[in-house]
N, CA, C and O atoms as CSV, one atom per row, in Angstrom:
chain,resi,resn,atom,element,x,y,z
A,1,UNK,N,N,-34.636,14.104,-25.243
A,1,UNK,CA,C,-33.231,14.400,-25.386
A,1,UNK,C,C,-32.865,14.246,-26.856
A,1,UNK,O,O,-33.385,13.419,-27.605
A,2,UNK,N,N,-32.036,15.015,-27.157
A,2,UNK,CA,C,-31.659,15.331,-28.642
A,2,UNK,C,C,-30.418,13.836,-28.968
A,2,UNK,O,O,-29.947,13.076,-28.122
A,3,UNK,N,N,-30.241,13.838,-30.114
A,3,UNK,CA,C,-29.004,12.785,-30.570
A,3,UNK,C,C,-27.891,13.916,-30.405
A,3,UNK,O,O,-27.005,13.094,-30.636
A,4,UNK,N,N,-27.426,14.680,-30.274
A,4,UNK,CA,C,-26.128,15.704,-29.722
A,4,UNK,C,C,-26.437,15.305,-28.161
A,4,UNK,O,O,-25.528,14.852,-27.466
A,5,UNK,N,N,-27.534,15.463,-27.730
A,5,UNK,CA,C,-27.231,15.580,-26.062
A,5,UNK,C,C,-26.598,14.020,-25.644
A,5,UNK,O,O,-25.543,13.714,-25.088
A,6,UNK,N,N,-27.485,13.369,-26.056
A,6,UNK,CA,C,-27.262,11.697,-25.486
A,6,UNK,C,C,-25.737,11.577,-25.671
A,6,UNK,O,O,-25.077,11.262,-24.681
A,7,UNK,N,N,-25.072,11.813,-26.927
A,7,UNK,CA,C,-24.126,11.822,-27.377
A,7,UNK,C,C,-23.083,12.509,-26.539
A,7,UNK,O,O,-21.933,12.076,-26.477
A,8,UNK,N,N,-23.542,13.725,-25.807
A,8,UNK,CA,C,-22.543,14.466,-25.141
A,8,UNK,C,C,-22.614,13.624,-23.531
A,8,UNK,O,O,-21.650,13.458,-22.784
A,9,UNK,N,N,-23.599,13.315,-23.358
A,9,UNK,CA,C,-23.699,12.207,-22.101
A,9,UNK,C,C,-22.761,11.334,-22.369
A,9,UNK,O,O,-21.776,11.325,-21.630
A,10,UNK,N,N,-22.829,10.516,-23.340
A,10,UNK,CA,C,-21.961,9.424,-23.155
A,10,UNK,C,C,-20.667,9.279,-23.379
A,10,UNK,O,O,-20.238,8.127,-23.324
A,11,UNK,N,N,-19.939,10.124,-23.614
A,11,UNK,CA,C,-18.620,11.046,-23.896
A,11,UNK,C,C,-18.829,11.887,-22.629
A,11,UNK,O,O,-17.741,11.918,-22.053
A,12,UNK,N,N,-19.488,12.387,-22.136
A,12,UNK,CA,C,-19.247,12.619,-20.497
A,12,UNK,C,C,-19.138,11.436,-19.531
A,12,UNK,O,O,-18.352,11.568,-18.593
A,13,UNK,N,N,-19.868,10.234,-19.650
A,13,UNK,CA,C,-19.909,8.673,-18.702
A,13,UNK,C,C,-18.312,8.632,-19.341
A,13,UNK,O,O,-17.397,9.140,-18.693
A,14,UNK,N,N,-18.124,8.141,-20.343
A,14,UNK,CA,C,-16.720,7.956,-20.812
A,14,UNK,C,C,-15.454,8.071,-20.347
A,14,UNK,O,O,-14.719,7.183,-19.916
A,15,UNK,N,N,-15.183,9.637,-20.508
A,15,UNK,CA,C,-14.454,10.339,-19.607
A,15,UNK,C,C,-14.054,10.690,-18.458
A,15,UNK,O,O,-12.992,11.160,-18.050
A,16,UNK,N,N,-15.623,10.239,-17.674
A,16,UNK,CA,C,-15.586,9.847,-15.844
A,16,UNK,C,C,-15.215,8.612,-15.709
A,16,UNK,O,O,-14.591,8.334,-14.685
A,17,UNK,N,N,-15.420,7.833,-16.433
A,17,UNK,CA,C,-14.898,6.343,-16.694
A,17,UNK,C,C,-13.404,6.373,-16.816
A,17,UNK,O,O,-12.642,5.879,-15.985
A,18,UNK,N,N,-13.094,6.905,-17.766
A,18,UNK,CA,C,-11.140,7.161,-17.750
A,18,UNK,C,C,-10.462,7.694,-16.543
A,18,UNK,O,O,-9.406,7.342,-16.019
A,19,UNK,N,N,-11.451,8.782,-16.165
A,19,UNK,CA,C,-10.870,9.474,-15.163
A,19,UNK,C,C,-10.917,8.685,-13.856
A,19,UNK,O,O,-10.030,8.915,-13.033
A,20,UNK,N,N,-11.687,7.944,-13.628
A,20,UNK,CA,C,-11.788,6.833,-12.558
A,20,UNK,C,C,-10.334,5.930,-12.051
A,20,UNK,O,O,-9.528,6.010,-11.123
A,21,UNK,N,N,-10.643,4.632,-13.822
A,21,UNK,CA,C,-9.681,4.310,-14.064
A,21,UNK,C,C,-8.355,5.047,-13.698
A,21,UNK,O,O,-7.750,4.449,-12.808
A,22,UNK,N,N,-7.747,6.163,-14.132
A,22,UNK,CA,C,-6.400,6.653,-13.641
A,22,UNK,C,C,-6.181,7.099,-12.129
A,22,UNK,O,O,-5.085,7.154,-11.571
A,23,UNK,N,N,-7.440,7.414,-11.552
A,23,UNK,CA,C,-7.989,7.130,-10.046
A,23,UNK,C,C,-7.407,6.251,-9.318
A,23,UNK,O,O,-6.904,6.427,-8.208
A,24,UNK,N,N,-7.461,5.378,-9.875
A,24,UNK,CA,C,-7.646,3.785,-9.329
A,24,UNK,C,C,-6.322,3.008,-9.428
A,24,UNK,O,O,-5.956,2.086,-8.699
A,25,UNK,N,N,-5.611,3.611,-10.573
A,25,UNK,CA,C,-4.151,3.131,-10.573
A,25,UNK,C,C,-3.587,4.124,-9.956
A,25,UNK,O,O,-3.396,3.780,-8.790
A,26,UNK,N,N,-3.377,4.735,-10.066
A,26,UNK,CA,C,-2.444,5.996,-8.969
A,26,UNK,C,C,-2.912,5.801,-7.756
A,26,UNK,O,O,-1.987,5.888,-6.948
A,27,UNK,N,N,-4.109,5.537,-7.166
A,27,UNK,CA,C,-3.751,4.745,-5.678
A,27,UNK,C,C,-3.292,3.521,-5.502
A,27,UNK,O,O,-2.849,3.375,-4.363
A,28,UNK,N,N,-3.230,2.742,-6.054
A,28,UNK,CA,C,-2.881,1.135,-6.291
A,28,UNK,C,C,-1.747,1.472,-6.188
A,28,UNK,O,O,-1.199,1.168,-5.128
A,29,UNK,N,N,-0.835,2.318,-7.356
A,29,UNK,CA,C,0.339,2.754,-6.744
A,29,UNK,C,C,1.049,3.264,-6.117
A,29,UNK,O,O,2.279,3.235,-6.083
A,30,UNK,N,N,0.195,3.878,-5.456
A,30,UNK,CA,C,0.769,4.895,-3.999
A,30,UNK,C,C,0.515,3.482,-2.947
A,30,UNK,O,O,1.411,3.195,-2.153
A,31,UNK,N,N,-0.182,3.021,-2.979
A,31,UNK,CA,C,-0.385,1.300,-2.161
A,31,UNK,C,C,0.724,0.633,-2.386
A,31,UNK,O,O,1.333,0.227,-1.396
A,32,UNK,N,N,1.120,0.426,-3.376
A,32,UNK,CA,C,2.272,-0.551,-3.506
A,32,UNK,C,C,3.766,0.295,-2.873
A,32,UNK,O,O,4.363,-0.155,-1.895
A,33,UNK,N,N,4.066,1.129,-3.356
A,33,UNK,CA,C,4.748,2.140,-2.857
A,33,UNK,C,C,5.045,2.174,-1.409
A,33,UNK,O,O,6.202,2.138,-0.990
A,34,UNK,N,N,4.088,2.239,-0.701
A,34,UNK,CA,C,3.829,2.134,0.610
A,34,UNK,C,C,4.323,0.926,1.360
A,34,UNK,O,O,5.156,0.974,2.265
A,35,UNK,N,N,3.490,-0.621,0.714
A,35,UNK,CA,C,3.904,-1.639,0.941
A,35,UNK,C,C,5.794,-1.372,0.860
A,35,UNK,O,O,6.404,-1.182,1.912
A,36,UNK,N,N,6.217,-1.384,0.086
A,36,UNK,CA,C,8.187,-1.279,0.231
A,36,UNK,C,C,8.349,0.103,0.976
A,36,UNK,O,O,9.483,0.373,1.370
A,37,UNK,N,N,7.856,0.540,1.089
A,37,UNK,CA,C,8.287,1.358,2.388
A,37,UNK,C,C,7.977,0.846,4.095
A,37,UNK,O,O,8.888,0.969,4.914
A,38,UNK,N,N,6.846,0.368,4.443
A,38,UNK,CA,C,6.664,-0.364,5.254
A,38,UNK,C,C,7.883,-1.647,5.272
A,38,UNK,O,O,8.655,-1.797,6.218
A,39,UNK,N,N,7.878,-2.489,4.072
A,39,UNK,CA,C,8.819,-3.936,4.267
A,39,UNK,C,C,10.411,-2.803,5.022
A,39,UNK,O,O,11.125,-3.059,5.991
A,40,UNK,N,N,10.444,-1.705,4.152
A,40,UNK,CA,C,12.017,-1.400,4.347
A,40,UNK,C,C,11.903,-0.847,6.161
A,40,UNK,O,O,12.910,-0.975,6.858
A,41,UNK,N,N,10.745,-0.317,6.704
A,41,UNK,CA,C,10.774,0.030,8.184
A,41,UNK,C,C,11.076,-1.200,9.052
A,41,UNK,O,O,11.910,-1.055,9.946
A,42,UNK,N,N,10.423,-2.529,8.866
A,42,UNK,CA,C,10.191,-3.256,9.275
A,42,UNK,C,C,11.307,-3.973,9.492
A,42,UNK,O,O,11.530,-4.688,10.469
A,43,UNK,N,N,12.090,-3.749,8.453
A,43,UNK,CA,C,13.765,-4.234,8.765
A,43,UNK,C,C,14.363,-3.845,9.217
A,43,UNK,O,O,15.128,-4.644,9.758
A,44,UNK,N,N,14.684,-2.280,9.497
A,44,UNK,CA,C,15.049,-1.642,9.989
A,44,UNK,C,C,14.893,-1.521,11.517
A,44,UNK,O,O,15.798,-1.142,12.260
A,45,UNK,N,N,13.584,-1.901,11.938
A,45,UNK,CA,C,13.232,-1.947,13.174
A,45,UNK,C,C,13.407,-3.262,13.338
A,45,UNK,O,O,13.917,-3.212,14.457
A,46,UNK,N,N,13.368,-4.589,13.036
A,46,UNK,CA,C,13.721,-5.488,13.833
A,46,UNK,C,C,15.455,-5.593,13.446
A,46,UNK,O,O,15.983,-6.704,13.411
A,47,UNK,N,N,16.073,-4.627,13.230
A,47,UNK,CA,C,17.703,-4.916,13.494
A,47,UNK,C,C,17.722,-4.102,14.711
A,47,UNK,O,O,18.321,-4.405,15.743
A,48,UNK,N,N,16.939,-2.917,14.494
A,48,UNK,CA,C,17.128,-2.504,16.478
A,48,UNK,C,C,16.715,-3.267,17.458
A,48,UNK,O,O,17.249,-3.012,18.537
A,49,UNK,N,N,15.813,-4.264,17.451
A,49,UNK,CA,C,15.174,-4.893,17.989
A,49,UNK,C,C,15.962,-5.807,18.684
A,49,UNK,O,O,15.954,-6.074,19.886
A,50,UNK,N,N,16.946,-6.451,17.379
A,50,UNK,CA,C,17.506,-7.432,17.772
A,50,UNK,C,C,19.066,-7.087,18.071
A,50,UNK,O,O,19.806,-8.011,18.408
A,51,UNK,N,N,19.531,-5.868,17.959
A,51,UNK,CA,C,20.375,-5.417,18.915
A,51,UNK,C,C,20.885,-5.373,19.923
A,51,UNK,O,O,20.183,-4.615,20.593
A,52,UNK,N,N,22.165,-5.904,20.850
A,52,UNK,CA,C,21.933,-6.164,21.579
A,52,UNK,C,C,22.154,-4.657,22.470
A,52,UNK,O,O,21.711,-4.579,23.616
A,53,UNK,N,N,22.828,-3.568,21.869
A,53,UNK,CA,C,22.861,-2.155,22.488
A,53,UNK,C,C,22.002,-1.425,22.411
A,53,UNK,O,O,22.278,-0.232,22.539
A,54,UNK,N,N,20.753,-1.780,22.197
A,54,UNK,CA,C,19.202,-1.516,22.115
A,54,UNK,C,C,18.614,-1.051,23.577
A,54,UNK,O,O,18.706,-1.994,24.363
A,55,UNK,N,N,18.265,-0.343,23.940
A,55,UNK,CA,C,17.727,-0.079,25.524
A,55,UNK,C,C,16.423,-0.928,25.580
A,55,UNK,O,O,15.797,-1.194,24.554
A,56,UNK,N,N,16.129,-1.244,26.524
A,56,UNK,CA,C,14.917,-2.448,26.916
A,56,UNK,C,C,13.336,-1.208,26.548
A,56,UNK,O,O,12.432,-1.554,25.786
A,57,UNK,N,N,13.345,-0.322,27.017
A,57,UNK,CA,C,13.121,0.515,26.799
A,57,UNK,C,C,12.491,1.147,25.508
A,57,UNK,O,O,11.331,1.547,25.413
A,58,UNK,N,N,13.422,1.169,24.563
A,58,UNK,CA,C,13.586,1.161,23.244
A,58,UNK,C,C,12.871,-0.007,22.433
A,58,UNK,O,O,12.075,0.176,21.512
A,59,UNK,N,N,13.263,-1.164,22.900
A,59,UNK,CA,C,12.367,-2.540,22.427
A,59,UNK,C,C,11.212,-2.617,22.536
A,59,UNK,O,O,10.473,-3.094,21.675
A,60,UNK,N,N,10.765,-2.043,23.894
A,60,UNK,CA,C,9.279,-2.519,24.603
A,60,UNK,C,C,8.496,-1.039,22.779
A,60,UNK,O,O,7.612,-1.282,21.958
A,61,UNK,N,N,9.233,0.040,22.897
A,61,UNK,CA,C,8.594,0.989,21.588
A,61,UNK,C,C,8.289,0.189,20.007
A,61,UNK,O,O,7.298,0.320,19.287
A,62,UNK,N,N,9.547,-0.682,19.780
A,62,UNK,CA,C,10.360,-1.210,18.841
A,62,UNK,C,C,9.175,-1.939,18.403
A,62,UNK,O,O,8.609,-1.945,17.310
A,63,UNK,N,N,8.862,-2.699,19.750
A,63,UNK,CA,C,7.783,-3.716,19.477
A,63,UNK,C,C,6.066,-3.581,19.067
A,63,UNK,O,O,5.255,-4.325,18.515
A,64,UNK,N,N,6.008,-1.713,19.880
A,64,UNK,CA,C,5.075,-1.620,19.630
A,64,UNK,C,C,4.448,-1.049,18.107
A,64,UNK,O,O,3.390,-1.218,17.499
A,65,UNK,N,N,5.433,-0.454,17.914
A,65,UNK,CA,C,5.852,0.098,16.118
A,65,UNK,C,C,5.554,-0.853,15.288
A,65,UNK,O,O,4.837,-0.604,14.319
A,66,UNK,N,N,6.053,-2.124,15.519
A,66,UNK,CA,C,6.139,-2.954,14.468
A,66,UNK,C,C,4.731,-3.478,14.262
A,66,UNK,O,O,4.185,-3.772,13.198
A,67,UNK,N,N,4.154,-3.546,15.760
A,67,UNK,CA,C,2.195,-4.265,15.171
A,67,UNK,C,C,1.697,-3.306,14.540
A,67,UNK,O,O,0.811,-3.547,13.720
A,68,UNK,N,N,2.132,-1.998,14.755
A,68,UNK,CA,C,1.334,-1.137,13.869
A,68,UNK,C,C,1.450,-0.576,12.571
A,68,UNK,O,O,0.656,0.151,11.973
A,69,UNK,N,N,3.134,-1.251,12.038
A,69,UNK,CA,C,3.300,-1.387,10.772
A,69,UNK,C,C,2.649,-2.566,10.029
A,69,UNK,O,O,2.040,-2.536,8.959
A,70,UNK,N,N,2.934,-3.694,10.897
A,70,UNK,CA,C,2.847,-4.891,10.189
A,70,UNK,C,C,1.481,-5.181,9.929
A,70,UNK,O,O,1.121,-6.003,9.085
A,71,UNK,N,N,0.311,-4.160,11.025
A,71,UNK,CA,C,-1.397,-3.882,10.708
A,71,UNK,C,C,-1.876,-2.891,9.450
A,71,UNK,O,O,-2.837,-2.952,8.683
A,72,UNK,N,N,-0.872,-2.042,9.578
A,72,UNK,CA,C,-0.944,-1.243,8.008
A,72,UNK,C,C,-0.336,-2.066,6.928
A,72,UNK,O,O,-0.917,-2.115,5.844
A,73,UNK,N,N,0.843,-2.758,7.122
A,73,UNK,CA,C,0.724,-3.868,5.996
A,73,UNK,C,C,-0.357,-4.474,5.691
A,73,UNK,O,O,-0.949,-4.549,4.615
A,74,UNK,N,N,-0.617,-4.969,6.850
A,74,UNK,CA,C,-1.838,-6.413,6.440
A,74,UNK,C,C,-3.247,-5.346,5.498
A,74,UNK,O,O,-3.810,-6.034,4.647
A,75,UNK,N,N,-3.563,-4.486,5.551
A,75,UNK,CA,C,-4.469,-3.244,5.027
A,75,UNK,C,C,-4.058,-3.308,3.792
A,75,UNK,O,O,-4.553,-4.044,2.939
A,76,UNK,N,N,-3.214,-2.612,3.640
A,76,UNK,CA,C,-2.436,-2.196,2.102
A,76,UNK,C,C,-2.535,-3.747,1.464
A,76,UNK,O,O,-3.223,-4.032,0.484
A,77,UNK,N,N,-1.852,-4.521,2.090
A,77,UNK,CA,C,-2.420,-5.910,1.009
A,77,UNK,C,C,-3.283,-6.436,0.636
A,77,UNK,O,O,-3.397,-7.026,-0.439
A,78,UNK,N,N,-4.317,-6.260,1.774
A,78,UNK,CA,C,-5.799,-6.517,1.665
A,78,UNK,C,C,-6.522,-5.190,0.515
A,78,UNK,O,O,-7.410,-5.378,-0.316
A,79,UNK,N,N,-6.088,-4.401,0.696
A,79,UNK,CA,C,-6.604,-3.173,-0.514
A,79,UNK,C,C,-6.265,-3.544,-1.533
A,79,UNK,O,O,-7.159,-3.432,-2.371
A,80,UNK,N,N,-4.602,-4.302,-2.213
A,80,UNK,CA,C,-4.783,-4.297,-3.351
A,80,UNK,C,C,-4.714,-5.611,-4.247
A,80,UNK,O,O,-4.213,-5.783,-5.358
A,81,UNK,N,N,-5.560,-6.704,-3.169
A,81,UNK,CA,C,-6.227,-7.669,-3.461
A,81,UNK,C,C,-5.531,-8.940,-3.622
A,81,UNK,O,O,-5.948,-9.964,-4.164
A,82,UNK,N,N,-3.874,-8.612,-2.804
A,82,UNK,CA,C,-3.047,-10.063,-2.961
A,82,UNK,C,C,-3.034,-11.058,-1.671
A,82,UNK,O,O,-3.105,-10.909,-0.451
A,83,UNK,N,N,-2.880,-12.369,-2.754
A,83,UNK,CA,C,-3.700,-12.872,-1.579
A,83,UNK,C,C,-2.710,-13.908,-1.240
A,83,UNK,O,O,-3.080,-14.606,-0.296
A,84,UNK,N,N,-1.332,-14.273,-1.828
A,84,UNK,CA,C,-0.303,-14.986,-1.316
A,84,UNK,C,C,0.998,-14.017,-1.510
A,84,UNK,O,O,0.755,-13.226,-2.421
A,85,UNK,N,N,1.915,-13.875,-1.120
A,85,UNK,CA,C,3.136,-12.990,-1.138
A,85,UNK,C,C,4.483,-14.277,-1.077
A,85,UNK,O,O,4.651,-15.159,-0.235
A,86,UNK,N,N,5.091,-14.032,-2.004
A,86,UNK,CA,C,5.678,-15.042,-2.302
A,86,UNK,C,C,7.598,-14.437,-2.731
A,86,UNK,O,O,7.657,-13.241,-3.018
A,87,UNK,N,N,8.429,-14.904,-2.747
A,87,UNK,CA,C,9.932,-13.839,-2.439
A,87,UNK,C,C,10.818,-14.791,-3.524
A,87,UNK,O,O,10.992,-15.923,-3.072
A,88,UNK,N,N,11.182,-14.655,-4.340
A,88,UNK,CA,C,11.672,-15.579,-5.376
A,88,UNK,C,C,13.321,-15.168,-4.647
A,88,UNK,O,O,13.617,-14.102,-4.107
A,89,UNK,N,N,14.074,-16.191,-4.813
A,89,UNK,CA,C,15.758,-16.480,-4.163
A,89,UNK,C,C,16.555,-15.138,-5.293
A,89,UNK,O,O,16.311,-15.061,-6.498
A,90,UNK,N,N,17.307,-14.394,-4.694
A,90,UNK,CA,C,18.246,-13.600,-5.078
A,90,UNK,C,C,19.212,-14.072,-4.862
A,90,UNK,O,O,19.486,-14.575,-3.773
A,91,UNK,N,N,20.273,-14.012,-6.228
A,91,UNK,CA,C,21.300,-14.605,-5.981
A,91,UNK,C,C,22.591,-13.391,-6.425
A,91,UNK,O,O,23.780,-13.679,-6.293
């Protein structure tokens, strides 16, 4: 292999390397993204939940929605590697 070729190799590794990298954050952020969209369902569904003009009906769904958000939560957090979740006081 020539000193141009090696050279064009490693400026090709490089560039798959960058391109990775921006890979890797643009899903991280479509992950996080997700996570506040999930928290905002999750509220939303346990105010129907806890409704009391809620059909029984409606709850027994309500309830089943929510394990399967709160299992795609537990995913998405586990993907982007946090490992305590913690809510600082709004005032």
């Amino acid at each position: 292999m020539t000193f141009i070729g090696a050279l064009g190799t490693i400026v090709s590794i490089y560039c798959n390397l960058q391109k990775n990298y921006r890979e890797d954050v643009l899903a991280q952020s479509q992950l996080s993204g997700s996570l506040l969209q999930n928290a905002d369902r999750v509220t939303n569904l346990y105010k129907q939940l806890n409704d009391p003009n809620t059909p029984e009906e409606m709850k027994i769904y309500i309830k089943n929605t929510l394990n399967v958000v709160m299992s795609k939560q537990s995913q998405i957090i586990s993907a982007l590697g946090i490992k305590e979740i913690s809510v600082d006081e709004i005032v």
